[in-house]
GUBAVO-758661 format. One line per 2 residues: number of its first residue (from 0); their letters; for each residue x, y, z of N, C-alpha, C, O. Coordinates in Angstrom, 3 decimals, padded with zeros to 6 digits. Last residue first. Layout:
# residues N
NUM = a = X Y Z X Y Z X Y Z X Y Z ~ ...
END
This chain:
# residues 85
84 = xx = 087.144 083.391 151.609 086.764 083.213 150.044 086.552 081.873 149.518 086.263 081.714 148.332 ~ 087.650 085.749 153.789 087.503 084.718 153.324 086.703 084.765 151.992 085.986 085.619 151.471
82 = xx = 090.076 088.460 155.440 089.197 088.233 154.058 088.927 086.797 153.812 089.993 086.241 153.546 ~ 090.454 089.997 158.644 091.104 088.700 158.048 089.529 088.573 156.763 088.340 088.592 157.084
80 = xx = 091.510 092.219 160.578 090.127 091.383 159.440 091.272 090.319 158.935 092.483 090.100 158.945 ~ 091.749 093.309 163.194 092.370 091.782 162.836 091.471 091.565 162.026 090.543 090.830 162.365
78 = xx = 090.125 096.378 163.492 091.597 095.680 163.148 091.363 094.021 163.164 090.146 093.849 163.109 ~ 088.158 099.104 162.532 087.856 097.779 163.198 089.594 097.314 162.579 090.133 097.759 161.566
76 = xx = 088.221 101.881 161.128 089.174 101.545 162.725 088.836 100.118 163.158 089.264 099.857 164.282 ~ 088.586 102.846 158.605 088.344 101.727 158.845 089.124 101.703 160.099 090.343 101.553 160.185
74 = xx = 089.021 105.742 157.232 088.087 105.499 157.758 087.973 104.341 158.577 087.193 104.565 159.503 ~ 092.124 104.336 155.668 091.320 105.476 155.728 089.633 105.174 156.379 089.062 104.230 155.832
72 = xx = 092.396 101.474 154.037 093.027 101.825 155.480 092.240 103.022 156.675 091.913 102.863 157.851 ~ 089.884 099.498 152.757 090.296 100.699 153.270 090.982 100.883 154.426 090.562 100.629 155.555
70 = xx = 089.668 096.944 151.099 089.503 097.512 152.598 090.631 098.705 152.675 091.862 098.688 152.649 ~ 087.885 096.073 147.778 089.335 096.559 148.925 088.903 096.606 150.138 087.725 096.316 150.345
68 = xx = 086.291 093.932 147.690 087.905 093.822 146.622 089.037 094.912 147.443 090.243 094.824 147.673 ~ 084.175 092.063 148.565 084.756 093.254 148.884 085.912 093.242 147.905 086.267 092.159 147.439
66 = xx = 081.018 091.261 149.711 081.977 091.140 148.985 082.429 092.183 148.289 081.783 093.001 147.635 ~ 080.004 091.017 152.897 079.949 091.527 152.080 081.100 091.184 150.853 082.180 090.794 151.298
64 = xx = 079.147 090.341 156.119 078.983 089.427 154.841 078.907 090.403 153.757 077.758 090.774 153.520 ~ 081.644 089.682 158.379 080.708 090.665 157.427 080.480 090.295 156.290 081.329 089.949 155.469
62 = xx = 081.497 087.673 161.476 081.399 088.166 160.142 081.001 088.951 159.335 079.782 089.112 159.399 ~ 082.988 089.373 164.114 081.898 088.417 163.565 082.429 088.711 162.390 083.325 089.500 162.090
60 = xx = 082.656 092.197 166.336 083.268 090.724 166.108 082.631 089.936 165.835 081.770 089.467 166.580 ~ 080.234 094.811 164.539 081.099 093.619 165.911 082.088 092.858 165.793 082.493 092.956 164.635
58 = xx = 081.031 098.028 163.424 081.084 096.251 163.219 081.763 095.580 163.887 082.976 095.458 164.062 ~ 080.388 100.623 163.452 080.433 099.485 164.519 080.179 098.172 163.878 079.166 097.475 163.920
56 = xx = 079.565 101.094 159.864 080.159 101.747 161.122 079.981 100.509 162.331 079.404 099.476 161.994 ~ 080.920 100.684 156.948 080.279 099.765 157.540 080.264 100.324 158.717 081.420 100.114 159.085
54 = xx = 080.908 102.695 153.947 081.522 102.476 155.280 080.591 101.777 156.298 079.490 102.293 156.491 ~ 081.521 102.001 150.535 080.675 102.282 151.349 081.450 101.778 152.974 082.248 100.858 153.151
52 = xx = 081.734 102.390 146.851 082.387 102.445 147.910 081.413 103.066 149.641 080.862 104.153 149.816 ~ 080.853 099.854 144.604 080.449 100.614 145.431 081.270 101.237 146.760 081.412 100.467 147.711
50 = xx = 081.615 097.913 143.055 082.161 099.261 142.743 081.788 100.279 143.822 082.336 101.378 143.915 ~ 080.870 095.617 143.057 080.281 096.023 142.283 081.108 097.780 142.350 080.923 098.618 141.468
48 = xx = 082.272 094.148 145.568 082.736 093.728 144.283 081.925 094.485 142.757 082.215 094.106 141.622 ~ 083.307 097.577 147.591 082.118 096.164 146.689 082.379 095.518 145.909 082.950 096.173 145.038
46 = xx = 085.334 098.638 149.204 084.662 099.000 147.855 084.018 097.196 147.650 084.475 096.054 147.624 ~ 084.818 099.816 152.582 085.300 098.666 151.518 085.057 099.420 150.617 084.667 100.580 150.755
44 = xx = 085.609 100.454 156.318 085.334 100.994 154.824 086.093 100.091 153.459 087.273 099.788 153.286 ~ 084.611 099.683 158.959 085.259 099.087 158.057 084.444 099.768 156.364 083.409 099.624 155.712
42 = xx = 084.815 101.098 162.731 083.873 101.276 161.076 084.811 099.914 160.408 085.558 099.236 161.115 ~ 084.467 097.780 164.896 085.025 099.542 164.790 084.077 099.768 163.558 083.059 099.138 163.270
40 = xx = 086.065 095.234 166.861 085.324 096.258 166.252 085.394 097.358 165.748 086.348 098.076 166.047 ~ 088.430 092.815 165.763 088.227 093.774 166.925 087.304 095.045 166.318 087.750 095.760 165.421
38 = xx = 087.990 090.590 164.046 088.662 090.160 165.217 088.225 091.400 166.270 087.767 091.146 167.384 ~ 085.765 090.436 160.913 086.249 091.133 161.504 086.887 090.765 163.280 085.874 090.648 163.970
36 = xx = 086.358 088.808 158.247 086.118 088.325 159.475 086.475 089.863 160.268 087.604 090.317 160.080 ~ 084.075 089.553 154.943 085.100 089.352 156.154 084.854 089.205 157.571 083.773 089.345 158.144
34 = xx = 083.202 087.481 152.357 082.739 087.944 153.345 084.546 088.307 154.087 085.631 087.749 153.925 ~ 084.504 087.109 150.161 083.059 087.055 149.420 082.673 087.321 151.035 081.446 087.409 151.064
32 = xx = 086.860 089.056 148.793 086.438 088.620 150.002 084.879 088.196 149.189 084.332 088.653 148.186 ~ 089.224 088.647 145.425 088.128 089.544 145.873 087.188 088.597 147.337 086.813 087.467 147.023
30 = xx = 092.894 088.600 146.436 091.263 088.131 145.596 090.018 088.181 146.302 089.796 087.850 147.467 ~ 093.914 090.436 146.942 094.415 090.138 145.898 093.138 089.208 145.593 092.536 089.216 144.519
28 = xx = 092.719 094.016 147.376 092.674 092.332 147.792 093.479 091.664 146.764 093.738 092.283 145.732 ~ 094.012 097.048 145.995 092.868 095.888 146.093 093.360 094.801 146.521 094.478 094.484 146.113
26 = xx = 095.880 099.658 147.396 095.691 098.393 146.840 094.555 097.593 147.187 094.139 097.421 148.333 ~ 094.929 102.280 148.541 095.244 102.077 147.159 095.536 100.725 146.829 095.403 100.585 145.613
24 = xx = 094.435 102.334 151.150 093.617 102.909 150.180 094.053 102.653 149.005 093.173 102.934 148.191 ~ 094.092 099.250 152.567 094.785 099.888 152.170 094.272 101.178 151.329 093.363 100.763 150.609
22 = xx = 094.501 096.823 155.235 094.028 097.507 154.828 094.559 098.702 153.730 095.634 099.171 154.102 ~ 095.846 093.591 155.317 096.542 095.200 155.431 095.067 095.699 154.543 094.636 095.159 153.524
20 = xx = 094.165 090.544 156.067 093.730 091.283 155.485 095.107 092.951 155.661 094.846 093.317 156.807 ~ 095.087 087.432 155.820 094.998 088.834 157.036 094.693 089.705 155.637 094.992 089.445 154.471
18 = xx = 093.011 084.743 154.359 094.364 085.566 154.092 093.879 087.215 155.173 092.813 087.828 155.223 ~ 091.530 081.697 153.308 091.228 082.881 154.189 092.638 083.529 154.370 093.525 082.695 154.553
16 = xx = 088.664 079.297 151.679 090.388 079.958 151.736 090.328 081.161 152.856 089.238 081.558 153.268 ~ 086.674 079.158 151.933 087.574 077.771 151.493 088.864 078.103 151.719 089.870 077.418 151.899
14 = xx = 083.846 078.665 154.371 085.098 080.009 153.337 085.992 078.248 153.042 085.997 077.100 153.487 ~ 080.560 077.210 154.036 082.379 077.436 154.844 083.252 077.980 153.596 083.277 077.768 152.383
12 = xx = 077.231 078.783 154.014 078.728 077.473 153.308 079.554 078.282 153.774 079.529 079.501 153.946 ~ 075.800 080.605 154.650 076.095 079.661 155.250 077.022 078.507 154.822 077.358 077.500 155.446
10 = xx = 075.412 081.941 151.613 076.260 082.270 153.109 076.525 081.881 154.013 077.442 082.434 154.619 ~ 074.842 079.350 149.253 074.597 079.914 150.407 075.625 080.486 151.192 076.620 079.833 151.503
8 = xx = 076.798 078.143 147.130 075.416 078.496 147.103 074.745 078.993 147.983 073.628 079.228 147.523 ~ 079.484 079.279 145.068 079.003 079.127 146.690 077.712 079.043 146.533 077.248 079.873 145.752
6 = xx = 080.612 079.160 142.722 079.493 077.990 142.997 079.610 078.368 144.237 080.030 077.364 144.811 ~ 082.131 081.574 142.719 080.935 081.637 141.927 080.264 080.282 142.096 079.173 080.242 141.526
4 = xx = 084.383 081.810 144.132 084.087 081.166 144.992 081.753 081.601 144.289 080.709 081.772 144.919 ~ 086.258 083.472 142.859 086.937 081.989 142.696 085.531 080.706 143.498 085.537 079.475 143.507
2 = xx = 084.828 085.545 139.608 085.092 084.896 141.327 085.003 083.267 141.637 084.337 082.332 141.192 ~ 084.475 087.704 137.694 084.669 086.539 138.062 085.307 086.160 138.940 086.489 086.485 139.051
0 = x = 082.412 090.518 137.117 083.712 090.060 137.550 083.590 088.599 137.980 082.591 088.287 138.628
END
């Protein structure tokens, strides 16, 4: 899959873009997170930019460095994500 943010060269480079995240079980991101921000802790259940569907449990306030295409409403009690890219 092709991604807007395929010259990042490190996780340490700054998001370029960033959009609130509605969690959802049935709609995907509109463009795929190459990390999220999570605002208030909890699980956060994604699907991967590879397909993988997997649940993140206690995730602090901080970043999650995963790349994501959905966020799950279902399972996911962490709130204010916000998706960068």
């Amino acid at each position: 899959m092709a991604t807007p943010y395929s010259s990042v060269q490190a996780w340490s480079d700054p998001a370029e873009h960033a959009a609130s995240v509605t969690p959802s079980d049935t709609e995907d991101l509109t463009t795929p997170a190459r990390g999220l921000y999570v605002g208030t802790p909890g699980d956060v259940k994604v699907i991967t930019i590879h397909g993988e569907t997997v649940t993140f449990p206690n995730v602090p306030v901080g970043i999650l460095p995963v790349r994501a295409t959905r966020v799950y409403d279902t399972d996911t009690t962490a709130t204010d994500i916000v998706a960068l890219w």
